[in-house]
N, C-alpha and C positions, 0 to 999 in steps of 0.2 A: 585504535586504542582499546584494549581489554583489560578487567581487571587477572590480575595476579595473584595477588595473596588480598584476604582479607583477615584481622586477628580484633580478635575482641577480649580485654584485661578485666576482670571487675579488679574497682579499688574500694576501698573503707576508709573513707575521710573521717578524722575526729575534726570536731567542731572546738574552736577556743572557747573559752570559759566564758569569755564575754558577746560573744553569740548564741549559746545555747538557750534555749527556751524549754516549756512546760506546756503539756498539753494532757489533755484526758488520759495517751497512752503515757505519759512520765514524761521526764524528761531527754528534751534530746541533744545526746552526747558526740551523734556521730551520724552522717548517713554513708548509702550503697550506692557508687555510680559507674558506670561501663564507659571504656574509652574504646572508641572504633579506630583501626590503622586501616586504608584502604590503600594498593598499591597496583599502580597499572603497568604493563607491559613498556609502557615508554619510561618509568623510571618516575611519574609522576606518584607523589606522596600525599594522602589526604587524611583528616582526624575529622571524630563527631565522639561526643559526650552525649550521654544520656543516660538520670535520673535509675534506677537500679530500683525494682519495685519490694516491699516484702516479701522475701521468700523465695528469690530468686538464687538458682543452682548456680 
């Protein structure tokens, strides 16, 4: 088994109104998170999420 393709999305989640919170930086409306596709040579399909830092391209 090998992988294939790997692809990486950023998304921008907005936050409902009754989650949002307040901090030193203001308030927060929304954050940055990456979804990982990984794909193997047998057809086999994997995902991983991960947190999106500031300032990320």
């Amino acid at each position: 088994m090998k992988i294939k393709t790997i692809t990486a999305n950023w998304l921008h989640v907005p936050i409902p109104e009754s989650g949002q919170h307040r901090s030193d930086f203001g308030k927060a409306t929304s954050f940055d998170s990456t979804l990982i596709r990984i794909e193997t040579d047998d057809g086999i399909v994997g995902y991983g999420e991960s947190k999106a830092q500031v300032g990320s391209a």
